[in-house]
C-alpha positions as CSV (number, residue, x, y, z in Angstrom):
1,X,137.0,59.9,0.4
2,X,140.2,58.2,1.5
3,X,143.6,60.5,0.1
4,X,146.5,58.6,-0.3
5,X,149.9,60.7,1.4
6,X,152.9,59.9,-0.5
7,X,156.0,61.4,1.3
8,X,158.6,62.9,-0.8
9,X,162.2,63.5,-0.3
10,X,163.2,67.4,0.6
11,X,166.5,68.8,1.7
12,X,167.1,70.5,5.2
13,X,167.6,74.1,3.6
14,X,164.2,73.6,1.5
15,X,163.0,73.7,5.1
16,X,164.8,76.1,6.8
17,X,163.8,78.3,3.9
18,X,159.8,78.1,4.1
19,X,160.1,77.6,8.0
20,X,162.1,81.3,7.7
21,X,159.2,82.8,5.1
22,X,156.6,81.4,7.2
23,X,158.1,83.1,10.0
24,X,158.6,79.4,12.1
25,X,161.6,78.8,14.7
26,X,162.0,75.2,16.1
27,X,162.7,74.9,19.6
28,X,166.2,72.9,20.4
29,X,166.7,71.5,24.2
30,X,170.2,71.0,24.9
31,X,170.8,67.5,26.4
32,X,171.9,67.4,29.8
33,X,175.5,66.2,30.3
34,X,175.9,65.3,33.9
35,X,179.4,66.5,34.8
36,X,182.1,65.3,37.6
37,X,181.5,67.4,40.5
38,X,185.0,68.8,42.4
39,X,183.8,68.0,45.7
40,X,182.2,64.8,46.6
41,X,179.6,65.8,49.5
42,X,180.4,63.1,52.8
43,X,178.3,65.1,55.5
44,X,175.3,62.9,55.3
45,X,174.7,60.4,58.0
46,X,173.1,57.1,56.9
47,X,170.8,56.9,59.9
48,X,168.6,54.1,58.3
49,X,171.5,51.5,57.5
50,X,169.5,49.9,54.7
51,X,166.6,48.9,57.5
52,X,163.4,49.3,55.9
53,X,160.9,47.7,58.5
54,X,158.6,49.8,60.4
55,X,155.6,49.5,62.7
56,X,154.2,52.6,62.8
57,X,153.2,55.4,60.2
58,X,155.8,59.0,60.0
59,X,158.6,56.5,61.9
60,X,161.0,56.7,59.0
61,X,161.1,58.7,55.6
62,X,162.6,58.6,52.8
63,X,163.4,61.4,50.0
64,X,164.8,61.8,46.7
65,X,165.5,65.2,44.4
66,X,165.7,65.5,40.5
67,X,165.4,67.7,38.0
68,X,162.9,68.8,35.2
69,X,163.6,69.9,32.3
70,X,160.9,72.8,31.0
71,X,160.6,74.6,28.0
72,X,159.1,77.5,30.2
73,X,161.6,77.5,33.2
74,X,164.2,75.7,32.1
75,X,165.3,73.5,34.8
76,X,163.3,72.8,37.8
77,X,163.9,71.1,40.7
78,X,161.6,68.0,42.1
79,X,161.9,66.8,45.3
80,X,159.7,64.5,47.0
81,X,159.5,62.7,50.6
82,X,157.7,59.0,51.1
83,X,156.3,57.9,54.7
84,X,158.0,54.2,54.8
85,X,155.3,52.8,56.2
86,X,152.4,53.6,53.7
87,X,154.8,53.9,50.5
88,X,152.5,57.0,50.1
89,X,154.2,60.1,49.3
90,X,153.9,63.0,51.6
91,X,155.6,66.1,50.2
């Protein structure tokens, strides 16, 4: 038999209330807020100078690093390197 749910309106400390005798905690993830960094790192070398083309595989690579966040570790770090001439990643 098909039930029809009707929602009803409840206020947030109802909630909190039978969450708390239940014994339920919600888990709240602060949004990350990128911040302006003091010092501005300049030691990199561009050694590809925007030239792409290749003829061979593991000539040039690429690579890129962000971050995770997990409920577990918190946040994790993700880097990953790309052969140029496959597009397929290799580490």
């Amino acid at each position: 038999m098909n039930q029809l749910y009707v929602p009803f309106a409840v206020s947030e400390k109802r909630v909190q209330r039978i969450m708390k005798s239940l014994g339920l905690r919600s888990i709240v993830i602060k949004k990350y807020r990128p911040y302006q960094a003091d010092a501005v790192y300049n030691e990199g070398e561009n050694v590809l100078k925007w030239d792409f083309s290749t003829t061979k595989k593991n000539e040039k690579r690429v690579s890129d690093i962000t971050y995770l966040h997990t409920v577990a570790d918190g946040w994790t770090y993700l880097g990953s390197m790309m052969d140029v001439a496959t597009n397929k990643m290799i580490g």
